[in-house]
N, C-alpha and C positions, 0 to 999 in steps of 0.2 A: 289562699289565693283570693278568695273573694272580699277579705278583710284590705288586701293589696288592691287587688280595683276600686271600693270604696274610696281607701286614700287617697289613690290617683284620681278619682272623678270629682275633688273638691279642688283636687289643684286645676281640673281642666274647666271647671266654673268658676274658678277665680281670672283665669287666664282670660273668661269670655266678660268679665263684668267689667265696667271702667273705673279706672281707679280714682276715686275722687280724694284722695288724701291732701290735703293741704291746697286743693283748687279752690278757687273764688268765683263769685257767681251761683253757688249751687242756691236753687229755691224750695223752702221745705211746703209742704203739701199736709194740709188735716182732713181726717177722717173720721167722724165718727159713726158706730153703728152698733148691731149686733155683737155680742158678742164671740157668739162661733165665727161669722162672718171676720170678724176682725184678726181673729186667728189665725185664718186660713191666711190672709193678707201677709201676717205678720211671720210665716214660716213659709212665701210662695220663692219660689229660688231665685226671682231678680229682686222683690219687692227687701227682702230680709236684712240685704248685706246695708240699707238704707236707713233700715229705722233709727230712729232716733230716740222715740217715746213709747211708752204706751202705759193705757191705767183701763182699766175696763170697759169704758166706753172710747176708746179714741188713740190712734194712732197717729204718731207726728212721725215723716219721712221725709228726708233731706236729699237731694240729687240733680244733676245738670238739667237744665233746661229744655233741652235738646229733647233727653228720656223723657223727662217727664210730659210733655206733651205728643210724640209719638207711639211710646210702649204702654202708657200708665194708662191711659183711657181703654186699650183694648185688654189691658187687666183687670182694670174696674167694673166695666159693662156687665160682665155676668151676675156681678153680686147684685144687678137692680136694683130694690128700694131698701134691703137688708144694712148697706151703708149711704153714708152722705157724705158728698164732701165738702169739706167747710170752706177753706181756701186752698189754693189761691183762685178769684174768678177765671181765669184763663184756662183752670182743668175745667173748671161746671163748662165752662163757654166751650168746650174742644167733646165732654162727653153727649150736650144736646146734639152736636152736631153729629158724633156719631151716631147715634140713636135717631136721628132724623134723619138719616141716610140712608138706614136698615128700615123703617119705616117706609121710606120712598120705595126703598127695594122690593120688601115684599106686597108693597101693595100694588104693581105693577103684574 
C-alpha cells in the first residue's frame, strides 16, 4: 500500500508542476554556493524537475519567467549567504527586494 501511494504522489506533483517541454521563453538562472546548500536546492520538489546543470559549486536551472520570479525568490531567501546567484539580474533585483520587505517588516 504505501509503495502505491509513493507512485501515485509523483504523478500528483507532476500533475501540479508546468510543463515546460518544448516551450520558448524559458530563462535559465545560476547559482552558486555551498555545497550542502546546493543540494538541498537541487532535490527541493519544484526546484528539481528544472535543473539543468550542476558541478559542485553551481547549479544552472531552466524555467518560465512567470516562476521564476514569483516562486524562486521565496525558495532562495532561506539559504541566505550560503548561495549566490549569479544571473539573471532580475532574480538578485526581485530577492533584495524581498529581503527589504522582511526588513521593513520586522523593523516596525
Amino acid at each position: 500500500m504505501l509503495g502505491l501511494r509513493l507512485k501515485n504522489h509523483g504523478c500528483f506533483i507532476n500533475n501540479l508542476l508546468p510543463d515546460v517541454a518544448g516551450k520558448s521563453g524559458l530563462i535559465s538562472f545560476i547559482i552558486e554556493g555551498r555545497a550542502e546548500a546546493l543540494d538541498d536546492l537541487c532535490i527541493h520538489w519544484f526546484l528539481e524537475h528544472h535543473l539543468q546543470e550542476r558541478t559542485s559549486t553551481q547549479a544552472i536551472f531552466l524555467l518560465e519567467e512567470e516562476y521564476l520570479y514569483t516562486h524562486v525568490p521565496n525558495i532562495l531567501l532561506p539559504y541566505g549567504k550560503s548561495i549566490q546567484v549569479i544571473e539573471p539580474q532580475n532574480l538578485k533585483n526581485k530577492l533584495v527586494a524581498l529581503a527589504s520587505e522582511l526588513m521593513e517588516y520586522y523593523q516596525a
